[in-house]
C-alpha positions in Angstrom: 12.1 -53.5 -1.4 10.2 -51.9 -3.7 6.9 -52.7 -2.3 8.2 -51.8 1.0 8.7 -48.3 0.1 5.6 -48.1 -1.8 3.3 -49.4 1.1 5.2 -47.1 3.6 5.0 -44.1 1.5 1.0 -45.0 1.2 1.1 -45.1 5.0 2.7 -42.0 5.1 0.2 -40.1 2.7 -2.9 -41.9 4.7 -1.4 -41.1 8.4 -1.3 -37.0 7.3 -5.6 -37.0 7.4 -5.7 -39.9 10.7 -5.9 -39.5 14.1 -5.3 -41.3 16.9 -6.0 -45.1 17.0 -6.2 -44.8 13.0 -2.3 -43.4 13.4 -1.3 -45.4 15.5 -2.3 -48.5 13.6 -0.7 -46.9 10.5 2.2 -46.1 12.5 2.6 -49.6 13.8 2.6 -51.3 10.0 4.8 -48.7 8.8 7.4 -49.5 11.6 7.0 -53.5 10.9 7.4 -52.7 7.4 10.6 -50.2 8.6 12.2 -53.1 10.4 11.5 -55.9 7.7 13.3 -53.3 5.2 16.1 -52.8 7.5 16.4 -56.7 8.1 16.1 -57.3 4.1 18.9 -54.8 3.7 20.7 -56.5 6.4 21.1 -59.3 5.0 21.9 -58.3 1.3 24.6 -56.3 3.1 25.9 -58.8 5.1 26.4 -61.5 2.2 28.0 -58.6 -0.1 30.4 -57.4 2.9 30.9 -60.7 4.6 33.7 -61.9 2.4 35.6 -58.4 3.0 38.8 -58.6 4.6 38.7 -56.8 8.1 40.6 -53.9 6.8 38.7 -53.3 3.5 35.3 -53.9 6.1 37.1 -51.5 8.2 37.9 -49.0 5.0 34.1 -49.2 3.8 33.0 -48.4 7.6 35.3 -45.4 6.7 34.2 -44.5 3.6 30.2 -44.6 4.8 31.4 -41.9 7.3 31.7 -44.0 10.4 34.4 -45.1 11.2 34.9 -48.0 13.5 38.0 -49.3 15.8 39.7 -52.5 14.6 38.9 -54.1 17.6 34.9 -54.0 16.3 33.1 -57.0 16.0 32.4 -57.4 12.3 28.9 -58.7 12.4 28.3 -55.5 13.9 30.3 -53.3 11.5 28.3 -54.7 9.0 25.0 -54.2 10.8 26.2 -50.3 11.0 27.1 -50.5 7.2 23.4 -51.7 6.4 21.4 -49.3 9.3 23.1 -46.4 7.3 22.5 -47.5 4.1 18.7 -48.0 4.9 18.4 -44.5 6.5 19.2 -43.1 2.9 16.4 -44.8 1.4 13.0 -43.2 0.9 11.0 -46.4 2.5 13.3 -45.4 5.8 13.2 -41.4 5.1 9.5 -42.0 4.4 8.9 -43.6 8.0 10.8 -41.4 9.9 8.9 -37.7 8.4 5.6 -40.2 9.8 6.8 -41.2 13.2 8.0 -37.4 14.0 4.7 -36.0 12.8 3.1 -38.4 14.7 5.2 -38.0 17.8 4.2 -33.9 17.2 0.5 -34.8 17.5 1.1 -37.0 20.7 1.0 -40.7 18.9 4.0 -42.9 19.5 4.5 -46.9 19.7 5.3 -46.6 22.8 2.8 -47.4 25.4 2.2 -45.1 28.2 3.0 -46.1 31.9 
């Protein structure tokens, strides 16, 4: 994860002087390298949580500050569990300060119609 964060917060620092089709291609790696994090975590979370019982899954749902319905499919409690986890981390934090600058100069992953 460490090199994760690094490279992103290199991205981050480059994307500040780019423009355009340099930003967006800085923007792109940063968001594979966004996803890969979040899908690392992911997993780490899931073999750390996956041996919870439902209630004590339920009660660190809880705990994190969202709290789920029993009724909740676990794989996806967990997946919650990990997404806010990640957004605390400074690869994640990083990535999103780059994408709404980004988005402020007119650049997004998203391709125009």
């Amino acid at each position: 994860m460490m090199m994760t964060t690094q490279r992103i917060l290199d991205l981050v620092a480059a994307a500040a002087a780019s423009l355009d089709e340099d930003l967006v291609l800085l923007l792109h790696e940063a968001n594979e390298l966004y996803q890969q994090g979040l899908q690392d975590l992911h997993r780490s979370t899931a073999a750390r949580l996956g041996g919870l019982a439902t209630a004590e899954l339920l009660a660190a749902a809880d705990t994190a500050g969202m709290p789920c319905a029993a009724s909740q499919d676990r794989n996806e409690v967990i997946l919650l569990l990990a997404m806010t986890e990640w957004e605390m981390t400074p690869a994640a934090m990083a990535y999103a300060e780059m994408a709404e600058d980004a988005a402020r100069r007119g650049v997004c992953l998203i391709p125009e119609d």
